[in-house]
Every structure is written in structure tokens, then in C-alpha cells.
Backbone as a printed PyTorch tensor [residue, N CA C, xyz], in Angstrom:
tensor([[[ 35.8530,  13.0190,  41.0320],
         [ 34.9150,  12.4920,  41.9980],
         [ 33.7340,  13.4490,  42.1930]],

        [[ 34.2280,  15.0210,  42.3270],
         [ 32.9810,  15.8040,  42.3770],
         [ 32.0540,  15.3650,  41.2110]],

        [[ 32.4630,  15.7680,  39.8370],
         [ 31.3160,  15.6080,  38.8510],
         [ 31.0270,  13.9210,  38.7950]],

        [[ 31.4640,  13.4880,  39.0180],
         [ 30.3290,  11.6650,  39.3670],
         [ 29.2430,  12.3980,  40.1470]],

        [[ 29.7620,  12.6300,  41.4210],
         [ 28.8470,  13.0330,  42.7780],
         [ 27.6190,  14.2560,  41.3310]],

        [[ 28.0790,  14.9680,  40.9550],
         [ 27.2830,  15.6460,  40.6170],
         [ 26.2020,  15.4100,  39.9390]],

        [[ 26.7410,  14.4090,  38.9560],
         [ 26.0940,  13.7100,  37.9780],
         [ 24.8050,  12.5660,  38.5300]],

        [[ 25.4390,  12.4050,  39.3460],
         [ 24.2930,  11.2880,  40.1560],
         [ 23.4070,  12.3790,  40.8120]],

        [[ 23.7200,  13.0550,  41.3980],
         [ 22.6420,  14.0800,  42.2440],
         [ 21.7560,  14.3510,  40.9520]],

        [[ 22.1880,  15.3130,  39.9710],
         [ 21.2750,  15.7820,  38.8200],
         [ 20.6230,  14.0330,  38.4070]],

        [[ 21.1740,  13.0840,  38.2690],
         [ 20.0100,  11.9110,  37.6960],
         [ 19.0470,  11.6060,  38.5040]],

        [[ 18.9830,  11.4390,  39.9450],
         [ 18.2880,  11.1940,  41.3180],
         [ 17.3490,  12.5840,  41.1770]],

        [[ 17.6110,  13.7140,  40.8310],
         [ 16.7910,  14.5880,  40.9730],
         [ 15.5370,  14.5010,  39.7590]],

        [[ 16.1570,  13.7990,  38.7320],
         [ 15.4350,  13.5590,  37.4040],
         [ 14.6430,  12.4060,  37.4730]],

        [[ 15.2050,  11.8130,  38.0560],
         [ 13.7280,  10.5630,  38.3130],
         [ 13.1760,  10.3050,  39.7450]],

        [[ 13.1810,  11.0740,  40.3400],
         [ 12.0390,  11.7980,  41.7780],
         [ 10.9920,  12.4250,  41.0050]],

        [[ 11.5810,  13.3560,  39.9520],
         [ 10.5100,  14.2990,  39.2920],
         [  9.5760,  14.0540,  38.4090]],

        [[  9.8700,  12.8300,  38.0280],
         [  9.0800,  11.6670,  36.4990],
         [  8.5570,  10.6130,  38.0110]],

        [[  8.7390,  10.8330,  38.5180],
         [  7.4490,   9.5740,  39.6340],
         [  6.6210,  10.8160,  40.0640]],

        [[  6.2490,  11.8510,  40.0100],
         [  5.4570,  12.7660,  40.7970],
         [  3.7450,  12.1660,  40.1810]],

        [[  3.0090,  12.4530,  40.9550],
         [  1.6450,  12.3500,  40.5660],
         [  0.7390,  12.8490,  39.6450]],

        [[ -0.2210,  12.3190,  39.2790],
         [ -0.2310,  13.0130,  37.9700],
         [ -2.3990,  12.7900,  38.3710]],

        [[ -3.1360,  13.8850,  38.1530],
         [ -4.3720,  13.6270,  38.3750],
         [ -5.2640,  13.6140,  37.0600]],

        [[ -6.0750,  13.6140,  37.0580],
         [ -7.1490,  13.8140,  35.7000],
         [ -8.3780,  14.2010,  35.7340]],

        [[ -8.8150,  14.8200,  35.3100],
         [-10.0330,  15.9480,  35.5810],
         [-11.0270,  15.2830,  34.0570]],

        [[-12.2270,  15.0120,  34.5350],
         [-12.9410,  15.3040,  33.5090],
         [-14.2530,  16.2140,  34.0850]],

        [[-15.0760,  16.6260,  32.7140],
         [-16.1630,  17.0200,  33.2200],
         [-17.4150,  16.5800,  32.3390]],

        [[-18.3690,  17.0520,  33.2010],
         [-19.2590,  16.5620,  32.6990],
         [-20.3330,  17.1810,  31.7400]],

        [[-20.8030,  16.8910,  30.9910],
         [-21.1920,  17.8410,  29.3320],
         [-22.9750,  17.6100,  29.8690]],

        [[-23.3990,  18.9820,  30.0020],
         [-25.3400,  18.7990,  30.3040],
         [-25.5870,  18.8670,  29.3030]],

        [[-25.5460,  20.1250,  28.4810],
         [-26.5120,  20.0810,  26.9660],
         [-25.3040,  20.6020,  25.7680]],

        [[-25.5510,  19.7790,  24.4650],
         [-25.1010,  19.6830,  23.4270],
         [-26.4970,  20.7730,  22.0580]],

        [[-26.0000,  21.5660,  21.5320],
         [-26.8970,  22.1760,  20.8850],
         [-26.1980,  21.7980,  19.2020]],

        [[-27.2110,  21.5650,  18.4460],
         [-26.9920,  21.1370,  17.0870],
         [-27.8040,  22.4930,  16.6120]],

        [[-27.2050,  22.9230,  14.8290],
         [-27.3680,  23.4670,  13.9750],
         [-28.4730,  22.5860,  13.1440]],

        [[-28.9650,  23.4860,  12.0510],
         [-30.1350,  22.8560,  10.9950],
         [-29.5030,  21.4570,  10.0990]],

        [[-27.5610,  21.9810,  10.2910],
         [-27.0750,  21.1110,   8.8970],
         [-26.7650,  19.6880,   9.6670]],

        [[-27.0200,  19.7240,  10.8900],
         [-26.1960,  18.5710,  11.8020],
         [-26.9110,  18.2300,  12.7000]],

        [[-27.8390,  17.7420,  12.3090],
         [-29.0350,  16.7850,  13.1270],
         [-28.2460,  15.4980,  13.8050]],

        [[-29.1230,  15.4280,  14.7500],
         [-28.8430,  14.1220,  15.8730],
         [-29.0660,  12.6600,  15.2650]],

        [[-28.3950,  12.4000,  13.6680],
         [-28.1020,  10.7580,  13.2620],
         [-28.9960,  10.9370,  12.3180]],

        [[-30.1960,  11.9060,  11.7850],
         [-30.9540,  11.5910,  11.3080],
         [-30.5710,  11.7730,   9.6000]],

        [[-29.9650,  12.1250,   9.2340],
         [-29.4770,  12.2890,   8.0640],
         [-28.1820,  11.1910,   8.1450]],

        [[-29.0590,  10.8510,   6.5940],
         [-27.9340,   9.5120,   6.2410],
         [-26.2740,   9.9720,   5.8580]],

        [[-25.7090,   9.5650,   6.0810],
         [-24.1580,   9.7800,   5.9140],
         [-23.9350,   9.7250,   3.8610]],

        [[-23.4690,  10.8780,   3.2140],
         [-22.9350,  11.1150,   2.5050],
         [-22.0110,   9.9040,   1.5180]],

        [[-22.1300,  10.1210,   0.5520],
         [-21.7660,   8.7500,  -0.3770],
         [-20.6650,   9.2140,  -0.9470]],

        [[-19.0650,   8.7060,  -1.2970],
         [-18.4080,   9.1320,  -1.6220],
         [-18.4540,   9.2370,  -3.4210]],

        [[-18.0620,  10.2400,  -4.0680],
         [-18.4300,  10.0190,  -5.6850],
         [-17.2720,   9.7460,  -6.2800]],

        [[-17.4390,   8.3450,  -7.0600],
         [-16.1780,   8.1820,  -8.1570],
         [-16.7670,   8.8450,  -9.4180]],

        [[-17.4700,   9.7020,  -9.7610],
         [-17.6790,  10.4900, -10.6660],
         [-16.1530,  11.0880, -11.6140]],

        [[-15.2670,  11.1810, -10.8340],
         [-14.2970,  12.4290, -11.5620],
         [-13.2770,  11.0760, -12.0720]],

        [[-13.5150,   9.7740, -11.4290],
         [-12.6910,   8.5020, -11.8160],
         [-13.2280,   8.0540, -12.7460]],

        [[-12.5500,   7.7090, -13.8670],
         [-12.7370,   6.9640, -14.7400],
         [-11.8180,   5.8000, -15.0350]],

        [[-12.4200,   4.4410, -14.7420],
         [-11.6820,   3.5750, -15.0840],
         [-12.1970,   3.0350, -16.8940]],

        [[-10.7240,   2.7640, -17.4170],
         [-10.9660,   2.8160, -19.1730],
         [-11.4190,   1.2310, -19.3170]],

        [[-11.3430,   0.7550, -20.1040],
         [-11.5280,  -0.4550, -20.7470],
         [-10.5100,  -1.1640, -19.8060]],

        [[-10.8810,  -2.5700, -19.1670],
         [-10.4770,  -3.5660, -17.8420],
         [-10.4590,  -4.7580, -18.9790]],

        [[ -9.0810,  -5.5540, -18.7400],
         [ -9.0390,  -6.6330, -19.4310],
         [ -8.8430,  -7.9160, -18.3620]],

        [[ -9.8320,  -8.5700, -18.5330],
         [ -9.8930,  -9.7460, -17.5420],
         [ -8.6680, -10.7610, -18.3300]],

        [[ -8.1020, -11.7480, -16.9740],
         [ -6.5910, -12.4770, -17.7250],
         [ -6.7700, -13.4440, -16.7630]],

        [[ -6.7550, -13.7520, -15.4770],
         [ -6.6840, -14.5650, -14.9310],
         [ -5.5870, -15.7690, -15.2930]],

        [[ -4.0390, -14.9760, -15.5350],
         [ -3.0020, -16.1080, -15.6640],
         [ -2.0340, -16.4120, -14.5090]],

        [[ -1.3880, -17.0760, -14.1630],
         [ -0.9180, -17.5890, -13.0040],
         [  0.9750, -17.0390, -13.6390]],

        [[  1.1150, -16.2550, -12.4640],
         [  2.3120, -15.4230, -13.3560],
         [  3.7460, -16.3260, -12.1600]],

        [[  2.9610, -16.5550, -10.7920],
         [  4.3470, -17.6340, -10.6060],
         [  3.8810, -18.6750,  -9.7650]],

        [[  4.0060, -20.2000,  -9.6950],
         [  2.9440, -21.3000,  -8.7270],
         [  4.2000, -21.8670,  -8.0630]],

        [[  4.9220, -21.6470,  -6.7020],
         [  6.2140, -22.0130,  -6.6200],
         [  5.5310, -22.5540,  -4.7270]],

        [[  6.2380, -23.0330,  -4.6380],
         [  6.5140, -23.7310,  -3.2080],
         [  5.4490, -22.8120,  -1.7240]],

        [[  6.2650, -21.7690,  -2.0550],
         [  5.9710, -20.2490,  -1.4500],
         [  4.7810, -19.5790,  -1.8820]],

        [[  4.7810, -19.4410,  -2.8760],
         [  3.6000, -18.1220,  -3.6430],
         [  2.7720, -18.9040,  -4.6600]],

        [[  1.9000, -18.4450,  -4.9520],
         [  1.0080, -18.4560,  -6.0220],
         [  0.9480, -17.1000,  -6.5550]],

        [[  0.9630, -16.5530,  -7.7130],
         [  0.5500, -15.0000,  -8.0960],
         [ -0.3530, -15.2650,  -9.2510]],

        [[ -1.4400, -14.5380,  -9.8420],
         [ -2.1190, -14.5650, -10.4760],
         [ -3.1150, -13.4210, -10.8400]],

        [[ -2.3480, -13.0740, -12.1510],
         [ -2.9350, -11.5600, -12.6080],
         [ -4.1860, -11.7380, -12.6280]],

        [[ -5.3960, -10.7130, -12.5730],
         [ -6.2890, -11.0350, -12.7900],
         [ -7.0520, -10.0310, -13.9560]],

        [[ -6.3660,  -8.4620, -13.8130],
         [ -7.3710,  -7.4960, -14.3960],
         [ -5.9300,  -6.5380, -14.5440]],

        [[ -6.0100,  -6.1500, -15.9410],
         [ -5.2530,  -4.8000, -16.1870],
         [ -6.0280,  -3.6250, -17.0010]],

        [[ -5.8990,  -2.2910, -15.9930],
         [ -6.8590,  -1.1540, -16.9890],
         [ -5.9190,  -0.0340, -16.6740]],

        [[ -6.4900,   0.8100, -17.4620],
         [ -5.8560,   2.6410, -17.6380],
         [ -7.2110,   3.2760, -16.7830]],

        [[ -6.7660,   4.1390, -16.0020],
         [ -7.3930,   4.7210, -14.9240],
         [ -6.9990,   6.6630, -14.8990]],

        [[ -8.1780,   7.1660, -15.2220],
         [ -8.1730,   8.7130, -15.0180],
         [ -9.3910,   9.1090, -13.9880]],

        [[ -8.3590,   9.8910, -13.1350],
         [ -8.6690,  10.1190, -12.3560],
         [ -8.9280,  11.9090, -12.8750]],

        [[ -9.7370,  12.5980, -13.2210],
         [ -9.9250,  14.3710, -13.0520],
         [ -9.6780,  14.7720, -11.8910]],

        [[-10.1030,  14.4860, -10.7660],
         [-10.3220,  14.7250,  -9.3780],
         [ -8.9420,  15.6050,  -9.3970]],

        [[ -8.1210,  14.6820,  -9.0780],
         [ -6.3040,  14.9820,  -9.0060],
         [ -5.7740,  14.7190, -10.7000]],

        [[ -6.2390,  15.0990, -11.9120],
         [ -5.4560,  15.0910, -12.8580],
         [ -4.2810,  14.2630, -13.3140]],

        [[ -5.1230,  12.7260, -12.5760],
         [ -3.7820,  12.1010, -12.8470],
         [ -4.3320,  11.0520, -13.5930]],

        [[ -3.4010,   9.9950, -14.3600],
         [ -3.9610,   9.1120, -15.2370],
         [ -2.9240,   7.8210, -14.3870]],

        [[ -2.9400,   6.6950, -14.7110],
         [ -2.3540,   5.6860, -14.4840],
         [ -2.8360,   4.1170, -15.0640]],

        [[ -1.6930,   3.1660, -15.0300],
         [ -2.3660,   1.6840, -15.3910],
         [ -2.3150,   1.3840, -14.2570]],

        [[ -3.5130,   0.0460, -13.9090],
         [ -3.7200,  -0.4340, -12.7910],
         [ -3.6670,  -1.9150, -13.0810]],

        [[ -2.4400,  -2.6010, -12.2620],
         [ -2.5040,  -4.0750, -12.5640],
         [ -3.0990,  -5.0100, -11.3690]],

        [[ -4.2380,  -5.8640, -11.4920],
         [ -4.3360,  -6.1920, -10.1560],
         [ -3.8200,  -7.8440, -10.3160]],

        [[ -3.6860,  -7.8360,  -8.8380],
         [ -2.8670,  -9.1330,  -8.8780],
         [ -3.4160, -10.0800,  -7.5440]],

        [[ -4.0670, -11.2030,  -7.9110],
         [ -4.4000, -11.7910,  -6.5490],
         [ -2.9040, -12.8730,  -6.2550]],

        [[ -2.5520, -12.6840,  -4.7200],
         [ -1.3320, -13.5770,  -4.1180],
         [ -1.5170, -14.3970,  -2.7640]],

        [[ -0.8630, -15.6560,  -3.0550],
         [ -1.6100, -16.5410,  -2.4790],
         [ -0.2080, -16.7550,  -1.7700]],

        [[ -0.2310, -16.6980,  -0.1360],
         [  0.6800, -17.3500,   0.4660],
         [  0.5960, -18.7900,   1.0450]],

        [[  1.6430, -19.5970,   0.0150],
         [  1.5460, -20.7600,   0.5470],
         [  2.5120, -21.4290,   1.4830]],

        [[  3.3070, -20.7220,   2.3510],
         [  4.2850, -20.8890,   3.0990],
         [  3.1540, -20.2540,   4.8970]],

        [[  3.8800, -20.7420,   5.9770],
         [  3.3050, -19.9690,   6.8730],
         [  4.6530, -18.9340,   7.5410]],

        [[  5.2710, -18.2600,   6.9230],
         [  5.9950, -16.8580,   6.7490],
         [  5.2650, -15.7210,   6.2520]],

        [[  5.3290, -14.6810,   6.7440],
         [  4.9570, -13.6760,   6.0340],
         [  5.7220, -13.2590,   4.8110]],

        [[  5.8630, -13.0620,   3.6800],
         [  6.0240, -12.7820,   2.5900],
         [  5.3520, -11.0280,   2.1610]],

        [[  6.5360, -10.5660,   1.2200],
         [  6.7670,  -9.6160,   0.6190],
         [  6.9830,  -9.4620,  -1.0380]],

        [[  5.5430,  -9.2260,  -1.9800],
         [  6.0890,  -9.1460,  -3.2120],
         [  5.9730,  -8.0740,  -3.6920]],

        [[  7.4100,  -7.4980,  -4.4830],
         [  7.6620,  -6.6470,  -5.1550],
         [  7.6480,  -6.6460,  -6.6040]],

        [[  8.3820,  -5.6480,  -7.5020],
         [  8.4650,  -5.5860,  -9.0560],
         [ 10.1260,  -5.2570,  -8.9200]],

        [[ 10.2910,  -5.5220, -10.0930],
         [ 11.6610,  -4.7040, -10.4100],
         [ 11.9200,  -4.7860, -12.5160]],

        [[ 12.4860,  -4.1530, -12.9330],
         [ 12.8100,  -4.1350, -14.1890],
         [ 11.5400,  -4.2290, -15.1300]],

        [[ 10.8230,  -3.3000, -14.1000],
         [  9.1850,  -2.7230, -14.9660],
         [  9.4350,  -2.1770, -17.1030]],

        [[  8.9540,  -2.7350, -17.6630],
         [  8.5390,  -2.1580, -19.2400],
         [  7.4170,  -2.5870, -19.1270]],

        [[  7.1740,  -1.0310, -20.4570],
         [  6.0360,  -0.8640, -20.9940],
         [  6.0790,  -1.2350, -22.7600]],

        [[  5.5900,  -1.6700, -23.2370],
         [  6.1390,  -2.0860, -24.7670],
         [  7.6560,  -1.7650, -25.2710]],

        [[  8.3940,  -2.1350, -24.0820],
         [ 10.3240,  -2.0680, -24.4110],
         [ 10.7350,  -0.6990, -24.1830]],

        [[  9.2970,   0.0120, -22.8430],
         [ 10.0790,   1.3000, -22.3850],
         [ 10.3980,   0.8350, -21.0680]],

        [[ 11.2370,   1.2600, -20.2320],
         [ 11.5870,   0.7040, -18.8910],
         [ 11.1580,   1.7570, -18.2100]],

        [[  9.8740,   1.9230, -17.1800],
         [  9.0120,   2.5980, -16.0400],
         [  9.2890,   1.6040, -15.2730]],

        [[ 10.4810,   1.1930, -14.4210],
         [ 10.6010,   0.7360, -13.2690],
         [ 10.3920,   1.8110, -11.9950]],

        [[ 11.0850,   3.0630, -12.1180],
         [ 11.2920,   4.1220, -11.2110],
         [  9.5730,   4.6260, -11.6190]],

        [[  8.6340,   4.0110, -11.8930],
         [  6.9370,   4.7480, -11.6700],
         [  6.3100,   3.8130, -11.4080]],

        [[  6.7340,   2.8300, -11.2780],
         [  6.2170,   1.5660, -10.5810],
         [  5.6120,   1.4650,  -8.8930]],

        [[  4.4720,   1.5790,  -8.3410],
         [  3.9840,   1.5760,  -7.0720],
         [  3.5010,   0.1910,  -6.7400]],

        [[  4.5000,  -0.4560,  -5.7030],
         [  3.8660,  -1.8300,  -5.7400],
         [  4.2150,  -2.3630,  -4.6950]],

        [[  4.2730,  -3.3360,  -3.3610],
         [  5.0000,  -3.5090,  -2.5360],
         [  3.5480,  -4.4010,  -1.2010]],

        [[  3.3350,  -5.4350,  -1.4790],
         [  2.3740,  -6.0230,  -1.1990],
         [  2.3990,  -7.3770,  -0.0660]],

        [[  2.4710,  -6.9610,   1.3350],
         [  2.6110,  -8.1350,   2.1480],
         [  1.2420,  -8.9740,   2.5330]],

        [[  1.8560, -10.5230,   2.4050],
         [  0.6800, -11.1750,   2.7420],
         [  1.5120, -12.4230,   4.0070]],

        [[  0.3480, -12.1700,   4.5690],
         [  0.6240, -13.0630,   5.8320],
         [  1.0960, -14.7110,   5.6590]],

        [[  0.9650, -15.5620,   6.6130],
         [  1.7110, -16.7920,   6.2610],
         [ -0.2490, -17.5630,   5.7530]],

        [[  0.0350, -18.2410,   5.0730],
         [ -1.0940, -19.0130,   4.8460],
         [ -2.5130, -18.2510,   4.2270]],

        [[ -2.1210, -17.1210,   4.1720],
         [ -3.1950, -16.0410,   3.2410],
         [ -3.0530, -15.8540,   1.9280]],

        [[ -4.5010, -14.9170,   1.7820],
         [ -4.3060, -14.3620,   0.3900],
         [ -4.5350, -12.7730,   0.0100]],

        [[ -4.1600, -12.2080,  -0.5100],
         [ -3.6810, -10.3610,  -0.8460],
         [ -4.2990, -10.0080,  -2.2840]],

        [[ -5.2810,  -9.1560,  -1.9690],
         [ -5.2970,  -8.4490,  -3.7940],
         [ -4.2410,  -7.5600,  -3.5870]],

        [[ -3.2960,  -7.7520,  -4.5530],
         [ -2.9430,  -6.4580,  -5.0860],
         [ -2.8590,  -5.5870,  -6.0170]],

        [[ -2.3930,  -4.2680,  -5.7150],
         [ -2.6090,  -3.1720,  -6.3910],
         [ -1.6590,  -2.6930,  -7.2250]],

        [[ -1.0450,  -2.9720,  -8.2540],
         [  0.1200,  -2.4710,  -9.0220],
         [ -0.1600,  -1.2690,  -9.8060]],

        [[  0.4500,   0.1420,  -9.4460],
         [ -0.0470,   1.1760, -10.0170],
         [  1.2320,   1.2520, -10.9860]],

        [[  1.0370,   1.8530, -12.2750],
         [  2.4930,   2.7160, -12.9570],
         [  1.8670,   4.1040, -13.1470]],

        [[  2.7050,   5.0960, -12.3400],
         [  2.1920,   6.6930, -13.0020],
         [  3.1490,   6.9430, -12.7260]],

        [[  3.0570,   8.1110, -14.3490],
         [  4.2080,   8.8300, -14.6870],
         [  3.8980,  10.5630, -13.7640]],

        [[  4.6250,  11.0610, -13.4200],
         [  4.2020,  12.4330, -12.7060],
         [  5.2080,  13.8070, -13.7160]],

        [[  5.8040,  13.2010, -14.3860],
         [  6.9410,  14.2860, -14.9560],
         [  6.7230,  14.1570, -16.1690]],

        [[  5.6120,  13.4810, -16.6890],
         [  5.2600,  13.2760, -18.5950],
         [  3.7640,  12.7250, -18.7880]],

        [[  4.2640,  12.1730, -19.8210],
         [  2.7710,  11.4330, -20.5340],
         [  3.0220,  10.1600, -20.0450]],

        [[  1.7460,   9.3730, -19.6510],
         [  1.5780,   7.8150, -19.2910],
         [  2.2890,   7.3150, -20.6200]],

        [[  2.9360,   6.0790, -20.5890],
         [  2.6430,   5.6240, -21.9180],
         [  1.8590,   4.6430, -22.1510]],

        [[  1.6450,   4.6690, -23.4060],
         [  0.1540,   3.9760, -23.4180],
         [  0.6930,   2.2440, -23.6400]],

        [[ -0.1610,   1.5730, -22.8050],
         [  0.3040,   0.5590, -22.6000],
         [ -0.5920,  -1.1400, -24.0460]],

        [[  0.1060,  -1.0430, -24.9750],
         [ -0.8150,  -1.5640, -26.2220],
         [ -0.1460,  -3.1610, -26.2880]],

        [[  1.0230,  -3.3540, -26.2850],
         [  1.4910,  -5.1730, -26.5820],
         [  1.9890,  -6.3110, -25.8190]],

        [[  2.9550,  -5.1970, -24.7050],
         [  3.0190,  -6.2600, -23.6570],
         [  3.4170,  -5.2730, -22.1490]],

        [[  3.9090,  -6.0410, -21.4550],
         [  4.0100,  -5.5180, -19.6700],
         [  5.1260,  -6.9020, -19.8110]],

        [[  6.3340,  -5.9480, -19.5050],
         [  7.3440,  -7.1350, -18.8350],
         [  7.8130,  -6.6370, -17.3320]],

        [[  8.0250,  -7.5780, -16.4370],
         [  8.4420,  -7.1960, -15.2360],
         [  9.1880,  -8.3130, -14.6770]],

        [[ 10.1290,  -8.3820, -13.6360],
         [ 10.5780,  -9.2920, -12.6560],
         [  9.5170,  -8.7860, -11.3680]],

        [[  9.0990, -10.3360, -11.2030],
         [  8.3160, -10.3120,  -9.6950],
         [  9.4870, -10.9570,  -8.6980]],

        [[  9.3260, -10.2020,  -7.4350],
         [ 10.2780, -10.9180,  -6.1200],
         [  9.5710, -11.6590,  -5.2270]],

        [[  9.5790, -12.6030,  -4.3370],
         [  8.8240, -13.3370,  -3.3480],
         [ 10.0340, -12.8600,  -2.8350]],

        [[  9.8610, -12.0320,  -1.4040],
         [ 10.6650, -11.6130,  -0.8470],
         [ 10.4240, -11.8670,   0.9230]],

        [[ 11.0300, -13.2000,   1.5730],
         [ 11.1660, -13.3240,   3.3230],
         [ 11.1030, -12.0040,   3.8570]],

        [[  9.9470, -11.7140,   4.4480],
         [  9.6030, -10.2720,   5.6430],
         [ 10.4850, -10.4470,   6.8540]],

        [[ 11.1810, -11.4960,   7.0830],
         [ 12.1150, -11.3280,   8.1430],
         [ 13.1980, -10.9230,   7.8090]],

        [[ 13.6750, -11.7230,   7.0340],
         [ 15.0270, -11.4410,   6.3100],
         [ 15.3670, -10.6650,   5.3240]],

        [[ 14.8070, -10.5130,   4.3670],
         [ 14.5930,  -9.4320,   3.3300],
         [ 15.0720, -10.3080,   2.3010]],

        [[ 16.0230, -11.8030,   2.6810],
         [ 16.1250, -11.9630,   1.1950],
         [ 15.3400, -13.1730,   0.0490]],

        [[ 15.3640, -12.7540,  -0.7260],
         [ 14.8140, -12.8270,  -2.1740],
         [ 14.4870, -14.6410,  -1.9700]],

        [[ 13.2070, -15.5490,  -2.0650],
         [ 12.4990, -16.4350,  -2.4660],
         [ 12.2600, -16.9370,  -3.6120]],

        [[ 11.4670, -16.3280,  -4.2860],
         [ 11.4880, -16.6900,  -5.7180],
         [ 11.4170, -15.4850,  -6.5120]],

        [[ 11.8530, -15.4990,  -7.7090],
         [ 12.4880, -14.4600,  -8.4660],
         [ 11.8720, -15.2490,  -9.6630]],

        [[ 10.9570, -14.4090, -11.0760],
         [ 10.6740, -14.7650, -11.7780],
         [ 10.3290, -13.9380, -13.3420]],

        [[ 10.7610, -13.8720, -14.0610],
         [ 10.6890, -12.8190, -15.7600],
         [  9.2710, -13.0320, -15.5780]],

        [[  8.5280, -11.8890, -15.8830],
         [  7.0350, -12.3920, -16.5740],
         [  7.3750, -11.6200, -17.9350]],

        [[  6.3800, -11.9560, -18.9820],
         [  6.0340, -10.9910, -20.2560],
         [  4.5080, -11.2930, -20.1940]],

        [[  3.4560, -10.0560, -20.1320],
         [  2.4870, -10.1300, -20.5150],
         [  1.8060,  -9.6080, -21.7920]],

        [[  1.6900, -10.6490, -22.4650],
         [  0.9470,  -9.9390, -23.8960],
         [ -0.5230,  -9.5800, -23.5690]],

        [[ -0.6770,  -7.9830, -23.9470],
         [ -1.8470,  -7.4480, -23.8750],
         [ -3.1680,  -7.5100, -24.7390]],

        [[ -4.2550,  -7.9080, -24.4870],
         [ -5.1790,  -8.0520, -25.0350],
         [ -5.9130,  -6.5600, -25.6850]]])
């Protein structure tokens, strides 16, 4: 009975102390002094440079990789991308996705090859689109522990249409893309 009694005293003492008042102070700023490099707006804002990016040769495709109840998917552009900046290289698949359900939807990859090499585990991909929208997406493959491989005859993958509530699986579909 004591430690109840006690226990309640220490909680009663803990929320007396979380209602206490709380004030806020500001002040007020008279003069602001600028340097030569940091003028007051008058210098235009800085342009970011894709200089050190190089995107390689872009193959336009525009094929419809699944047209189901739910989704529309439709590749549009696949290229090899070097980046100097960060020393990294990668393929870039883009993919426009069309939600034709009013669920939010989740599409993934799984059982990623590269001309009958399997880069599933370098696969970056994971693309939600709202109910009744549409999503570019961004399908990266980079390798970080080797050489890219070079991507010359085809791209096979399983795409998922995957329920954002539920997590499970919609439409499920093999693609093979022969490369141009």
C-alpha cells in the first residue's frame, strides 16, 4: 500500500510539473550589416552545374511493360549515367506509372538481370503513386563493390503493383527488355 501511495505521489508530482508555464521572449533586430559577397537580393542566385554528369547515349522505347485493371507502366527512356562529381556510374531506367485504381499503390522490382547477370541486390527502385495519378519513375542499378555491367541485349525484371495499405502483391508481371 505504501509504494502505490508512493507511486501516485511521484506521478501527481510529474504532471503538476509538465503544466507549469512556459513564456517566450523575442527580440527585436535594428540593423543587419552585409559583407561585399552578400548583398541585399541583388545578386542572382547561383546555377547548379551538371557539368561533372554525364548522361551516355538515352534510348527512347515508350513500351507499355504492364496495362492491368490497377496500373499502367510504361518504359519510356533507358541510359548509362556517369557521374565524376561522386565517381559513380549507373543505368537509369525511367518509367512513367499510371494509377488506375483510386488506392495508393506501390511499384517495385524484384529478380533484376542484366544480359543473364542477376543485379537484383543493386537495384534502387520503390515508387508510390497516389490513387488516380501518375509517377515518373526512377529505376537506378549501381554497382558500389565492382564494375557496372554494361548493359548491351536485354533488362529482365519482375515488376510488383503492390496495395500501400496492405502490402500485398496486385499485379505481378516477367518483363524482358530487348535493348536497342
Amino acid at each position: 500500500m505504501k509504494k502505490l501511495l508512493i507511486l501516485l505521489s511521484f506521478a501527481l508530482v510529474l504532471f503538476l510539473a509538465a503544466c507549469g508555464e512556459t513564456t517566450d521572449e523575442s527580440k527585436e533586430v535594428s540593423n543587419v550589416e552585409t559583407t561585399d559577397s552578400q548583398s541585399a537580393g541583388t545578386e542572382e542566385p547561383e546555377e547548379e552545374s551538371n557539368e561533372d554528369v554525364e548522361e551516355g547515349t538515352e534510348s527512347s522505347y515508350d513500351q507499355v511493360l504492364i496495362d492491368s485493371e490497377t496500373a499502367k507502366i510504361t518504359l519510356e527512356s533507358i541510359s548509362t549515367v556517369e557521374d565524376t562529381t561522386w565517381d559513380e556510374e549507373y543505368h537509369l531506367i525511367k518509367l512513367l506509372i499510371e494509377n488506375k485504381s483510386d488506392k495508393t499503390i506501390t511499384v517495385q522490382t524484384d529478380e533484376v538481370s542484366i544480359d543473364g547477370l542477376m543485379v537484383t541486390d543493386d537495384v534502387w527502385f520503390s515508387e508510390d503513386v497516389a490513387g488516380g495519378r501518375k509517377a515518373n519513375g526512377e529505376m537506378q542499378i549501381q554497382v558500389f563493390d565492382g564494375d557496372l555491367p554494361p548493359l548491351e541485349e536485354e533488362l529482365e525484371m519482375l515488376l510488383l503493383v503492390i496495395d500501400n495499405d496492405t502490402f500485398d502483391t496486385i499485379d505481378e508481371e516477367k518483363v524482358n527488355i530487348e535493348i536497342k
